[in-house]
N, C-alpha and C positions, 0 to 999 in steps of 0.2 A: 586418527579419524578426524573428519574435516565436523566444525561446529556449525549449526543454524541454530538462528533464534528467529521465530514467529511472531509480530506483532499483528495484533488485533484490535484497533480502534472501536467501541463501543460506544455508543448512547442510545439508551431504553429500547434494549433488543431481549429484553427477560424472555420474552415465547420461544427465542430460537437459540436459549445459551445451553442446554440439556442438548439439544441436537447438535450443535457448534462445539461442544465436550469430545461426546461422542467419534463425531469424524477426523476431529482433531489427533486424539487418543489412537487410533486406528493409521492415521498418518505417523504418528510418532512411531510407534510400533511394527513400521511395516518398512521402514527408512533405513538407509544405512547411516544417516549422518546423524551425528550426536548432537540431540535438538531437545530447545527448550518454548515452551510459550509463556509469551508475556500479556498479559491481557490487560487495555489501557481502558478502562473506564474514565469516558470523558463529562461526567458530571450529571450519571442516570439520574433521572426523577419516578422510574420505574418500579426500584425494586432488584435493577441489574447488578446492584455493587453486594446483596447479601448472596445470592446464586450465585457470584465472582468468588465471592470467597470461600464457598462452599465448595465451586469446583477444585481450587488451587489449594486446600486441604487435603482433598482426596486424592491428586496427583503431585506426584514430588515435582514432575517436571515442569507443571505449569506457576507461572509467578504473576502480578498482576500491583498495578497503583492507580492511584485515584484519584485526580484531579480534584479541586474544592468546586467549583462552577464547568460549564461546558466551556470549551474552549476552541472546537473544532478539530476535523482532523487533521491537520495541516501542523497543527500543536501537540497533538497526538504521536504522528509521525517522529516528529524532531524528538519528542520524548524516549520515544522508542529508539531511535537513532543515538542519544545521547547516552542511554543505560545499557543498552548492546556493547559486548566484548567478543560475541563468535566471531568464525569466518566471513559469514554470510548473514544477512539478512532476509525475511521472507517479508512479505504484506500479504493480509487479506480481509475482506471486512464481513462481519457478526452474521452480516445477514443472510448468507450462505448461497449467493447467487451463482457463487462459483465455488468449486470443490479442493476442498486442504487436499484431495487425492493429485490434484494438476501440479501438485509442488512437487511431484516426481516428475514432470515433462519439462517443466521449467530447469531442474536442477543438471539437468544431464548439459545444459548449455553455459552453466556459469562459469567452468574454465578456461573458456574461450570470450566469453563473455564480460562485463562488469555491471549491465542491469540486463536481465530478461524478464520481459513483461508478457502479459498475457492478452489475447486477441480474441472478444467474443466475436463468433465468423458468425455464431447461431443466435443470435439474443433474445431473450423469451419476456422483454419488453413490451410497454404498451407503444401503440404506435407513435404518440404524442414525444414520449421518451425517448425511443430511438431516433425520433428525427430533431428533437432537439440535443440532443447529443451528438448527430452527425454536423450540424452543424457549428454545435462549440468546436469541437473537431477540426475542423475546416478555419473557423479562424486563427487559433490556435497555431494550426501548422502554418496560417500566412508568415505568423511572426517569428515563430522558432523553426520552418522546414528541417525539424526533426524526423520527418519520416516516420511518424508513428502514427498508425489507423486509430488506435483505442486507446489515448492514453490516460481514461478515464476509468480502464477494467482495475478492480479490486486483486488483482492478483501480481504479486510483482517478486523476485528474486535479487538483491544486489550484496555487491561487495560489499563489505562493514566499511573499508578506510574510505570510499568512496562515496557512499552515503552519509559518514559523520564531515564528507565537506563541502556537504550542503547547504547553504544559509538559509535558510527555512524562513519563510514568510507566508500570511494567510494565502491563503490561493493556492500557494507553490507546489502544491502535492500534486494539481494539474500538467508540471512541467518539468515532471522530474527524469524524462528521458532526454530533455533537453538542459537539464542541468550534469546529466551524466557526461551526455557530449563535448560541454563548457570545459570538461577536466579531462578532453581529450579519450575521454571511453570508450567503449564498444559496446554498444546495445542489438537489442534484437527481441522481433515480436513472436509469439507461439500461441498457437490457436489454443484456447482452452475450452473447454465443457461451458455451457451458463444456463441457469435455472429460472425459474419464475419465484418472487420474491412468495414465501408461504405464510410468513407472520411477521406482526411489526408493521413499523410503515416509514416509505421512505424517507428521507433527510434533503435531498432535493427536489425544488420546484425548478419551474420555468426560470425564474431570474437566475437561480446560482450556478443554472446550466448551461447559460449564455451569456446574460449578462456581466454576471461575475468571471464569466473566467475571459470575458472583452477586457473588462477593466482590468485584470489580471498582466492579461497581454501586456500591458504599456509598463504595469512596475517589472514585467520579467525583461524588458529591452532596457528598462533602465538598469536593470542587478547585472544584466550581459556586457552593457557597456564599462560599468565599474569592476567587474569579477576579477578577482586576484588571482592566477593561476602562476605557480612557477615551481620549478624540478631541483633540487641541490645535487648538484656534480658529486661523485665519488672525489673525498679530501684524504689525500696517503698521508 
């Protein structure tokens, strides 16, 4: 039986971790793959790390660590990336904009595949949002023409050995279909469900949504130029 493991990057989302339990638990359970969650608490000041551990008591299969300070998700990710031994890996984030149900539409593509990400076609953003998001978007693909619409949806599926060789850096979590392709991958986008945020509140403004991933831009051209990729021959 093939392995996933689920990361879930956190910071002060205590309103939606009983609901984010819940649908979690219900994907676990309705899956053929032998799946675990890892839930990365990145440094709540909420209240999120005592309901963290009170969920992963109550479920065998969920697991979970705690950063001392925030650190972002980008350091999240790599975290998750680094303590992962499945098959597979999933992403998805706390706040439930998209559904742990979509990691069945994702999953049917990862054998062919080595990231399938997910495509809000519907977004139940504010208008503000979506259009600064289409536009990170847009710059983005000047510099990597990765060919990715949404590379900023919270829903992603990838291979374990091809996500731990990644080199992770702030930002990077924006270009990670583009880091798939550096190691010669195969990617692919898949429409998924997307919801309106119901508690909590978000983590991006206007600068981290543009601005930041400009500046982004210029350190991912510079890790494209230096990126070490190479295959060792079969040795008889």
């Amino acid at each position: 039986m093939s392995t996933f493991t689920i990361i879930v990057p956190i910071f002060n989302e205590k309103d939606n971790l009983s609901r984010l339990e819940s649908e979690l638990v219900s994907f676990v359970n309705s899956t053929v793959f032998e799946t675990k969650v890892l839930l990365i608490n990145d440094g709540s000041t909420d209240g999120s790390e005592d309901i963290i551990n009170e969920i992963c008591k109550k479920n065998d299969f969920f697991e979970s660590i705690s950063f001392i300070k925030n650190s972002g998700l980008s350091s999240a990710l790599k975290a998750g990336f680094d303590l992962c031994n499945s098959e597979y890996i999933g992403y998805i984030d706390a706040d439930l904009q998209t559904s742990p149900s979509d990691f069945h539409v994702l999953l049917k593509y990862i054998d062919q595949y080595d990231l399938v990400t997910g495509y809000r076609s519907n977004r139940k953003d504010s208008y503000l949002k979506n259009i600064s998001s289409l536009v990170a978007n847009g710059i983005r693909n000047i510099f990597t023409s990765d060919g990715v619409n949404d590379t900023g949806c919270p829903l992603k599926v990838i291979k374990t050995d091809f996500a731990k060789r990644i080199p992770m850096f702030k930002g990077l979590h924006r270009f990670l279909p583009a880091m798939i392709l550096l190691q010669k991958g195969k990617i692919i986008e898949v429409p998924v469900k997307h919801f309106p945020r119901i508690a909590g509140k978000t983590k991006f403004g206007l600068f981290n949504r543009i601005l930041g991933p400009l500046s982004d831009c210029f350190a991912f051209i510079w890790m494209k130029k230096k990126y070490i990729n190479y295959q060792i021959k079969d040795n008889e």
